[in-house]
N, CA, C and O atoms as CSV, one atom per row, in Angstrom:
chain,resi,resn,atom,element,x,y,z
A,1,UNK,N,N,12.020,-33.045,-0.305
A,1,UNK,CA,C,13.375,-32.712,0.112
A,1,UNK,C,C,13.312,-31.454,0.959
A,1,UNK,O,O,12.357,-30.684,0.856
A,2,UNK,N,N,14.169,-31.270,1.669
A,2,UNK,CA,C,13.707,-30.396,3.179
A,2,UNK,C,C,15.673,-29.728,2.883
A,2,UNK,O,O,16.663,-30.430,3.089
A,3,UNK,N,N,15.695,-28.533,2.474
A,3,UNK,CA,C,16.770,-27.780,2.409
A,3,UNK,C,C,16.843,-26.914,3.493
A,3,UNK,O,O,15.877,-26.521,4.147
A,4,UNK,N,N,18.022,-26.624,3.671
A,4,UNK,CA,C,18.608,-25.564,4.919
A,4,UNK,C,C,20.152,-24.939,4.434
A,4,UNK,O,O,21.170,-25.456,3.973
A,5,UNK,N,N,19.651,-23.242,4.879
A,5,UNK,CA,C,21.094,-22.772,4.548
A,5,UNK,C,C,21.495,-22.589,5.854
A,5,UNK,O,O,20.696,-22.228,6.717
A,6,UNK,N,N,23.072,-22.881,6.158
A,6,UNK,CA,C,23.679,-22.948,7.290
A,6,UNK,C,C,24.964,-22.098,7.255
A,6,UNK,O,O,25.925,-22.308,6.515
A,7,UNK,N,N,24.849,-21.156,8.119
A,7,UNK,CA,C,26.015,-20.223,7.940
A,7,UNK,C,C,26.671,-20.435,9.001
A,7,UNK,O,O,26.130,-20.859,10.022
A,8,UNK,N,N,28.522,-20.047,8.869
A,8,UNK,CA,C,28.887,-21.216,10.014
A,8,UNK,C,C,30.463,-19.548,9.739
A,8,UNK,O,O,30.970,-18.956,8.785
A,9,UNK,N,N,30.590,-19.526,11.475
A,9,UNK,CA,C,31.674,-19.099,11.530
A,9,UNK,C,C,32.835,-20.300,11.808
A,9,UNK,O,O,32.516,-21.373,12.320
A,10,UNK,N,N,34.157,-19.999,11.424
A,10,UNK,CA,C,34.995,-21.171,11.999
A,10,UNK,C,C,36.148,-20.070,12.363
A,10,UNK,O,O,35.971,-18.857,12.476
A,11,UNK,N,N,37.756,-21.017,12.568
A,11,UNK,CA,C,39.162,-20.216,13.009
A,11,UNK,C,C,39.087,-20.466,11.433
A,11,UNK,O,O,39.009,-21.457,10.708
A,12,UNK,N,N,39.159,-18.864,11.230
A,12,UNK,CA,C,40.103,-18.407,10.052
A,12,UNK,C,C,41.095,-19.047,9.219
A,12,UNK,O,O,41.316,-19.054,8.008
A,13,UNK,N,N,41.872,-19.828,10.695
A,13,UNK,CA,C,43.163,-19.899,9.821
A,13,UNK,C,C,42.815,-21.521,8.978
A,13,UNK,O,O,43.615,-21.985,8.165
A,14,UNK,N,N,41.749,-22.094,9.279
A,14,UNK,CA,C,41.382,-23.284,9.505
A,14,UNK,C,C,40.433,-23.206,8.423
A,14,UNK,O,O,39.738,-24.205,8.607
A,15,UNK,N,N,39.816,-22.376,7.000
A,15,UNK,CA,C,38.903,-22.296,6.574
A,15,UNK,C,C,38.140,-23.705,5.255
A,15,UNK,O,O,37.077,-24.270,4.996
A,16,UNK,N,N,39.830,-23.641,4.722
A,16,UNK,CA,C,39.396,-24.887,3.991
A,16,UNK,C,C,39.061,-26.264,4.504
A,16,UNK,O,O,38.086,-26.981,4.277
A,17,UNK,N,N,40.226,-26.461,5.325
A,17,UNK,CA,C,40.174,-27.684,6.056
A,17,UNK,C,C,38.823,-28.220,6.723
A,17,UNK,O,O,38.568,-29.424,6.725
A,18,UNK,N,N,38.016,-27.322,7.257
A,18,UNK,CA,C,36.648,-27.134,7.760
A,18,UNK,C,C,35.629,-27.404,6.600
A,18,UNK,O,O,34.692,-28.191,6.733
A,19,UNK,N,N,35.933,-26.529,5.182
A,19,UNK,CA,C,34.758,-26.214,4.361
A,19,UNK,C,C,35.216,-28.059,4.005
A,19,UNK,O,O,34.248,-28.698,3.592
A,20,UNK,N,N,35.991,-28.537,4.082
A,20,UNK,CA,C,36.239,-29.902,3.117
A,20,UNK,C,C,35.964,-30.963,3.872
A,20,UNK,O,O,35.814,-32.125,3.493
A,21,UNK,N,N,35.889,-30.432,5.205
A,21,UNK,CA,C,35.634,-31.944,6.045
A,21,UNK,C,C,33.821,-31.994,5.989
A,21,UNK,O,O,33.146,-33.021,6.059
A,22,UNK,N,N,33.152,-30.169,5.803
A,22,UNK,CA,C,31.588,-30.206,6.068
A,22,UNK,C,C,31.236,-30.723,4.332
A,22,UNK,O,O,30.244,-31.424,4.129
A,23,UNK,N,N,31.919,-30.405,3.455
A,23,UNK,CA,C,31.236,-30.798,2.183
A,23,UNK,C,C,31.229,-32.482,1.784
A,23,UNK,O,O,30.593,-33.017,0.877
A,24,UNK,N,N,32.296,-33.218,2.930
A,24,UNK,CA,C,32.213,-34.821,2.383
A,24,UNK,C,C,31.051,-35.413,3.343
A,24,UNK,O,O,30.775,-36.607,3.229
A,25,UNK,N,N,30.334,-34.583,4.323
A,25,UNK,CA,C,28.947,-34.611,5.217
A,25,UNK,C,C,28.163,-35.474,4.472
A,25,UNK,O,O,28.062,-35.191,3.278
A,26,UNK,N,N,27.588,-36.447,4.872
A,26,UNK,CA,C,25.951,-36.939,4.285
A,26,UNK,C,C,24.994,-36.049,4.317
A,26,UNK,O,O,24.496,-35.811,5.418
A,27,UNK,N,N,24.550,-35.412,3.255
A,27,UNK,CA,C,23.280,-34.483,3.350
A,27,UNK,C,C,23.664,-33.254,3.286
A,27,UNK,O,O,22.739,-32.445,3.345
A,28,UNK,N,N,25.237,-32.609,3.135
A,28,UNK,CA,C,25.619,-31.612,2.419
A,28,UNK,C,C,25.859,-31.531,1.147
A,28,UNK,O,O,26.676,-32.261,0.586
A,29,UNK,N,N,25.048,-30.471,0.454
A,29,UNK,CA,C,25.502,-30.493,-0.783
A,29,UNK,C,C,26.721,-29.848,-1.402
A,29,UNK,O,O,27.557,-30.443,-2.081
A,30,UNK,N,N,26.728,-28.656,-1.113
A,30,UNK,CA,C,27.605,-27.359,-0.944
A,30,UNK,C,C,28.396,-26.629,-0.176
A,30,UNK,O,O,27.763,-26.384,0.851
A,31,UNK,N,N,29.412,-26.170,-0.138
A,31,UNK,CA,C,30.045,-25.099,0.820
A,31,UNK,C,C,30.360,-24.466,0.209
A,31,UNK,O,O,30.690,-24.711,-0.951
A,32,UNK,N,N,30.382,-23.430,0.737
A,32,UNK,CA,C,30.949,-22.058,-0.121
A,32,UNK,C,C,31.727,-21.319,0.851
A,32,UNK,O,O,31.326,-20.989,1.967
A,33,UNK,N,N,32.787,-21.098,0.388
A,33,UNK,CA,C,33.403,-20.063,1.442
A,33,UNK,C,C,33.584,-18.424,1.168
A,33,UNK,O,O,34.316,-18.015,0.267
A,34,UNK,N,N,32.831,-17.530,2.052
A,34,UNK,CA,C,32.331,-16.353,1.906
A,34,UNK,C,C,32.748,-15.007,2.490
A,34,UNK,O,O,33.358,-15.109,3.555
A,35,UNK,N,N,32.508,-13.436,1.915
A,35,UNK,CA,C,32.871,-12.837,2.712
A,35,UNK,C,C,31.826,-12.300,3.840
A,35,UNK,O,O,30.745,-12.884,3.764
A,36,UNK,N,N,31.885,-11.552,4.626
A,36,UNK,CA,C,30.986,-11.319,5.764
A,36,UNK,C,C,31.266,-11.503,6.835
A,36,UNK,O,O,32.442,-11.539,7.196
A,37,UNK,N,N,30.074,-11.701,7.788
A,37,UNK,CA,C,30.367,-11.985,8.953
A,37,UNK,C,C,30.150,-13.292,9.040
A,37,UNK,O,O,29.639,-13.441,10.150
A,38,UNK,N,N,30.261,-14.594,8.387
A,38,UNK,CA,C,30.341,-15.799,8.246
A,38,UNK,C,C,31.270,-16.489,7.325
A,38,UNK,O,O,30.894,-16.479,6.153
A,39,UNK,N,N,32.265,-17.020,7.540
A,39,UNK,CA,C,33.102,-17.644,6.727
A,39,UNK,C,C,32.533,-18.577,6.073
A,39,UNK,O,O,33.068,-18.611,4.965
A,40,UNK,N,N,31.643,-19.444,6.166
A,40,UNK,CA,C,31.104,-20.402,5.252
A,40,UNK,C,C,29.455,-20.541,5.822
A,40,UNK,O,O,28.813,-20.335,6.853
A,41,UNK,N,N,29.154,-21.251,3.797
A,41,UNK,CA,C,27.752,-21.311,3.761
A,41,UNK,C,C,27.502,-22.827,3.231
A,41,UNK,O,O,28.143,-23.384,2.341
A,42,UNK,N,N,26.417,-23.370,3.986
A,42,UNK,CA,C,26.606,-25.296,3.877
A,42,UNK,C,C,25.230,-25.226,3.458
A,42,UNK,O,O,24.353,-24.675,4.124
A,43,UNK,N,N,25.035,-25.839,2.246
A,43,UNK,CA,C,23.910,-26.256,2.236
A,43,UNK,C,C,23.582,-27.291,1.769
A,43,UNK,O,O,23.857,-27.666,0.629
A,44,UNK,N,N,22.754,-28.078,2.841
A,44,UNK,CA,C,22.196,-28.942,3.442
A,44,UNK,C,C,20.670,-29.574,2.854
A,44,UNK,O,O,19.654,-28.894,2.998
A,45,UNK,N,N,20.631,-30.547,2.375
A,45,UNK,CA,C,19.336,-31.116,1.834
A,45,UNK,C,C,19.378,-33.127,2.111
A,45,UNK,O,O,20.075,-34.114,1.877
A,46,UNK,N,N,18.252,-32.763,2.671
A,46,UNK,CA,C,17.334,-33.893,3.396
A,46,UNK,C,C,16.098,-34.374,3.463
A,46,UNK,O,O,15.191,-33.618,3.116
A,47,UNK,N,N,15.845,-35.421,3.816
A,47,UNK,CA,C,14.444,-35.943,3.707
A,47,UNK,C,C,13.505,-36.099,4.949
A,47,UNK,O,O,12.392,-36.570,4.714
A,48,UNK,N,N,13.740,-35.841,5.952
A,48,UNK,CA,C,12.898,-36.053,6.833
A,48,UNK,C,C,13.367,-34.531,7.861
A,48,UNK,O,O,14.487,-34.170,7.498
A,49,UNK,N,N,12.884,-33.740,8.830
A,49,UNK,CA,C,13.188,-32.610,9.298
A,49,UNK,C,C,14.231,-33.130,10.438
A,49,UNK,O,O,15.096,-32.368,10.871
A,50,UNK,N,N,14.088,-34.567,10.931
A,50,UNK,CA,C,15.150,-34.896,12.122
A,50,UNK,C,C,16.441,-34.865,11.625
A,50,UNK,O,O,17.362,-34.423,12.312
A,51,UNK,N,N,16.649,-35.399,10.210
A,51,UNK,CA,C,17.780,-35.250,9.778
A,51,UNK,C,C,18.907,-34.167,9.949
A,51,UNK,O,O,20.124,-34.268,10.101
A,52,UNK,N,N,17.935,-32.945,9.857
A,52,UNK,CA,C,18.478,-31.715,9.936
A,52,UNK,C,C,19.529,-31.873,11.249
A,52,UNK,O,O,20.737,-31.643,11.185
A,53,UNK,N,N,18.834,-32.296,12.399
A,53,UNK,CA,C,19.353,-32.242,13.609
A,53,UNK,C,C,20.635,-33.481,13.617
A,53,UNK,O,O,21.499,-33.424,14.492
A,54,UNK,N,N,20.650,-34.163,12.965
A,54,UNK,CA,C,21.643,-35.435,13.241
A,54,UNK,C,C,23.213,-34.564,12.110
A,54,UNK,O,O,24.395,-34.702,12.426
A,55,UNK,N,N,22.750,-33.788,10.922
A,55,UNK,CA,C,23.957,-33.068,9.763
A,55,UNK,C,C,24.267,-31.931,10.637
A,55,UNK,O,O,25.451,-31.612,10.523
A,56,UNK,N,N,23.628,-31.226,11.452
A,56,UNK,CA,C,23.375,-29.241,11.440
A,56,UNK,C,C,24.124,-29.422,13.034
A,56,UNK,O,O,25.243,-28.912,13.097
A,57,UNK,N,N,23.732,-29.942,14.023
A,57,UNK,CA,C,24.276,-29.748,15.279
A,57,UNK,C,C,24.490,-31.330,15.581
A,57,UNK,O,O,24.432,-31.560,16.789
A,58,UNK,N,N,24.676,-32.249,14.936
A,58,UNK,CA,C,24.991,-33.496,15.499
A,58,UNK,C,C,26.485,-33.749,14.710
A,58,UNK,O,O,27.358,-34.323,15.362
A,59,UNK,N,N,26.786,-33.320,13.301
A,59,UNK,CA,C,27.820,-33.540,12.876
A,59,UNK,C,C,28.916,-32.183,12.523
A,59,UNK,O,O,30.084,-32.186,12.913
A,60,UNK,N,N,28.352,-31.146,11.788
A,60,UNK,CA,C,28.772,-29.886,11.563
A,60,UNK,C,C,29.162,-29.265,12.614
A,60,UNK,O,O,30.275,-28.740,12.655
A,61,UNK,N,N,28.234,-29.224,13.719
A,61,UNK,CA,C,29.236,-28.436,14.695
A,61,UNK,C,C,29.927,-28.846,15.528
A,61,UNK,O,O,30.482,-28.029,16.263
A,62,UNK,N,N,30.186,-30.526,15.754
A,62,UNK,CA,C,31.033,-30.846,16.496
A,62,UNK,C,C,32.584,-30.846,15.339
A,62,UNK,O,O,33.429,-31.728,15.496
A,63,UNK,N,N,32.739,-29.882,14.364
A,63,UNK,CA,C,33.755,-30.000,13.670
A,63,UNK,C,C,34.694,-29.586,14.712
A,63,UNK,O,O,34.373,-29.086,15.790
A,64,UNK,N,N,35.920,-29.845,14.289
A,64,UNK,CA,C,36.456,-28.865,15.456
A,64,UNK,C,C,37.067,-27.591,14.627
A,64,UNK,O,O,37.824,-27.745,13.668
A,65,UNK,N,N,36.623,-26.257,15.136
A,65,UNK,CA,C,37.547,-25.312,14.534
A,65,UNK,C,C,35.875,-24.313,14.180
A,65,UNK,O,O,35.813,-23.086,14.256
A,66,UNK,N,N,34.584,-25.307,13.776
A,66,UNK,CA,C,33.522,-24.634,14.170
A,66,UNK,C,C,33.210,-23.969,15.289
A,66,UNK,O,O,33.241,-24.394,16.444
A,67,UNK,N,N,32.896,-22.869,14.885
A,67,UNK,CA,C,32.714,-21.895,16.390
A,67,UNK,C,C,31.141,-21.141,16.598
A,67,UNK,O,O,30.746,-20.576,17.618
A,68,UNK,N,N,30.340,-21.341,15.205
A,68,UNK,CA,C,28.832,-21.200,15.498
A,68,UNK,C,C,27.764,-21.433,14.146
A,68,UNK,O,O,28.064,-21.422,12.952
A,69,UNK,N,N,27.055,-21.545,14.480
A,69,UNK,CA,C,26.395,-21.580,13.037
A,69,UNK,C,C,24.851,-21.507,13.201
A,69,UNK,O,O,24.295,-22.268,13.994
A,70,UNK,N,N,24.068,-20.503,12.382
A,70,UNK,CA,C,22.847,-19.956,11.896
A,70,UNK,C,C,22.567,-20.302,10.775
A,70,UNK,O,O,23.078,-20.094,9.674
A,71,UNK,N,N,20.959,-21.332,11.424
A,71,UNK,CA,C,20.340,-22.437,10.563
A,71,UNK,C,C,19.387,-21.623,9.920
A,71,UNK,O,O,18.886,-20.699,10.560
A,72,UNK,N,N,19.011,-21.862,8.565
A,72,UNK,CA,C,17.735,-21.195,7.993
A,72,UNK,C,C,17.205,-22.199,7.422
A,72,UNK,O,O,17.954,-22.834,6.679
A,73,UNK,N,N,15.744,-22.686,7.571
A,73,UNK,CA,C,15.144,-24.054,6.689
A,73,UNK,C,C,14.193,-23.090,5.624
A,73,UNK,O,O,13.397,-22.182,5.864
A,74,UNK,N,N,14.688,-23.761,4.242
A,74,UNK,CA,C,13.860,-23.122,3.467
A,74,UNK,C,C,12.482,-23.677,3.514
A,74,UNK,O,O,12.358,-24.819,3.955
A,75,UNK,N,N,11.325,-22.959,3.083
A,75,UNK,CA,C,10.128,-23.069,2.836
A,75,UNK,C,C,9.953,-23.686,1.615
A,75,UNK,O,O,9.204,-24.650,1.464
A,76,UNK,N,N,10.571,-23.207,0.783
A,76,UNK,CA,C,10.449,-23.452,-0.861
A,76,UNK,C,C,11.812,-23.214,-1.310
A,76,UNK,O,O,12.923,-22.778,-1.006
A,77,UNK,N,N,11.094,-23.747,-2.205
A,77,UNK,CA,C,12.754,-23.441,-3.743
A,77,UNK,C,C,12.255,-23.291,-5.198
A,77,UNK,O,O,11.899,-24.218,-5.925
A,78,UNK,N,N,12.281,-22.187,-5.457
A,78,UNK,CA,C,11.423,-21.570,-6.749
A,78,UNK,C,C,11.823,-22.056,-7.884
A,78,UNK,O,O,11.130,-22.283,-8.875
A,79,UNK,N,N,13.110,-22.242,-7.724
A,79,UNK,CA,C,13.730,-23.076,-9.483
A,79,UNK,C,C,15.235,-23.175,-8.869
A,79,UNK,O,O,15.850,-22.396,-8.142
A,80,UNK,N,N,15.623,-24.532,-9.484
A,80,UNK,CA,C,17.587,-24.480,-9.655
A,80,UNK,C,C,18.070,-23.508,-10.243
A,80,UNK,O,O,19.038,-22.903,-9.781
A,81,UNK,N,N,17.664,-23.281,-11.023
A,81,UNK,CA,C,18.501,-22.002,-11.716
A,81,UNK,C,C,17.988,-20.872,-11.005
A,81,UNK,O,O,18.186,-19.976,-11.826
A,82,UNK,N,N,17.548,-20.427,-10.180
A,82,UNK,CA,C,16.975,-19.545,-9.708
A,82,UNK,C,C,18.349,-19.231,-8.168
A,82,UNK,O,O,18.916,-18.174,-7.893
A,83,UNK,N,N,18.444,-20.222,-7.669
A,83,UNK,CA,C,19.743,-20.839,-6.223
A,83,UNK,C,C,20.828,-20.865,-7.020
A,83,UNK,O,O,21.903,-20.556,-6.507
A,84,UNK,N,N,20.782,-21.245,-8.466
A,84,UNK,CA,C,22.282,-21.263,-8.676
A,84,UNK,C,C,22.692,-19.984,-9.027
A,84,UNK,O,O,23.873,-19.685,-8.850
A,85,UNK,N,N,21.814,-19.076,-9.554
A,85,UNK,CA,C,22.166,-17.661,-9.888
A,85,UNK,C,C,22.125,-17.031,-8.804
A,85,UNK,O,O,23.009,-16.174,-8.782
A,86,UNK,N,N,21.644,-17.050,-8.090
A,86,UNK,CA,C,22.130,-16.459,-6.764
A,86,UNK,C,C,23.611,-16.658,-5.853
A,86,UNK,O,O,24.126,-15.999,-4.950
A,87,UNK,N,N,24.009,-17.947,-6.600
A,87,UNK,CA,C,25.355,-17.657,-5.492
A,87,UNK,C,C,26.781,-17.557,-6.998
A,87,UNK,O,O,27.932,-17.971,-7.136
A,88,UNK,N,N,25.925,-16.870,-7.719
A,88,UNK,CA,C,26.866,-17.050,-8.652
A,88,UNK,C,C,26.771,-15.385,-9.394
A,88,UNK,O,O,27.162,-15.092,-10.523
A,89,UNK,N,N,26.035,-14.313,-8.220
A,89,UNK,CA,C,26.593,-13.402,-8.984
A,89,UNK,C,C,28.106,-12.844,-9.396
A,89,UNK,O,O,28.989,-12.957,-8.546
A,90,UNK,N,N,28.368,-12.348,-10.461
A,90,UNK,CA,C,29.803,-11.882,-10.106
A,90,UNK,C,C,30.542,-12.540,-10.544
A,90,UNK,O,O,31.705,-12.145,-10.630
A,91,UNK,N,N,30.153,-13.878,-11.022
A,91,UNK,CA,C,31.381,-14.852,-11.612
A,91,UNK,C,C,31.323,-15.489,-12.926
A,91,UNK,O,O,31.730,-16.594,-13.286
A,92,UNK,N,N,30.541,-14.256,-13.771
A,92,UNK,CA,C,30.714,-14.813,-14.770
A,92,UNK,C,C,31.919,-14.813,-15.466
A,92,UNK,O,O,32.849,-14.260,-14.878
A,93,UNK,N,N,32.124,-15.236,-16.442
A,93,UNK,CA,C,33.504,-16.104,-17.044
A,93,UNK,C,C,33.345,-15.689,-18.148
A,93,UNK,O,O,34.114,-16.022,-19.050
């Protein structure tokens, strides 16, 4: 499995509507909507590396209301619980 984090600016005013049209994506797993200099974070898992190119700039950024997005392909993935605690500081319950 061939993961990628994808950070994606969009229009503001437009944030959910965007995060909900990229999370029903084939080959997205996740969105998260964030603070920073990126409104949302997509991540993306696949099986072959072309794929990347048909989810990342063949479907995601022709969203409309997408305005850029910075691809990172992971190398590895050390543990699930390892990715899930990472986007889950701060919220414990």
């Amino acid at each position: 499995m061939i993961s990628a984090i994808v950070l994606i600016k969009t229009s503001v005013d437009r944030i959910p509507e965007i995060a909900e049209r990229i999370a029903a994506l084939e080959g997205v797993s996740e969105v998260f909507s964030v603070t920073g200099t990126y409104d949302l974070i997509a991540m993306v898992r696949v099986h072959r590396h072309e794929e990347l190119a048909e989810v990342i700039p063949g479907r995601i950024s022709k969203i409309p209301g997408v305005e850029a997005t910075d691809t990172h392909v992971a190398f590895r993935t050390y543990s699930q619980h390892d990715l899930e605690a990472a986007f889950a500081i701060g919220l414990d319950n």
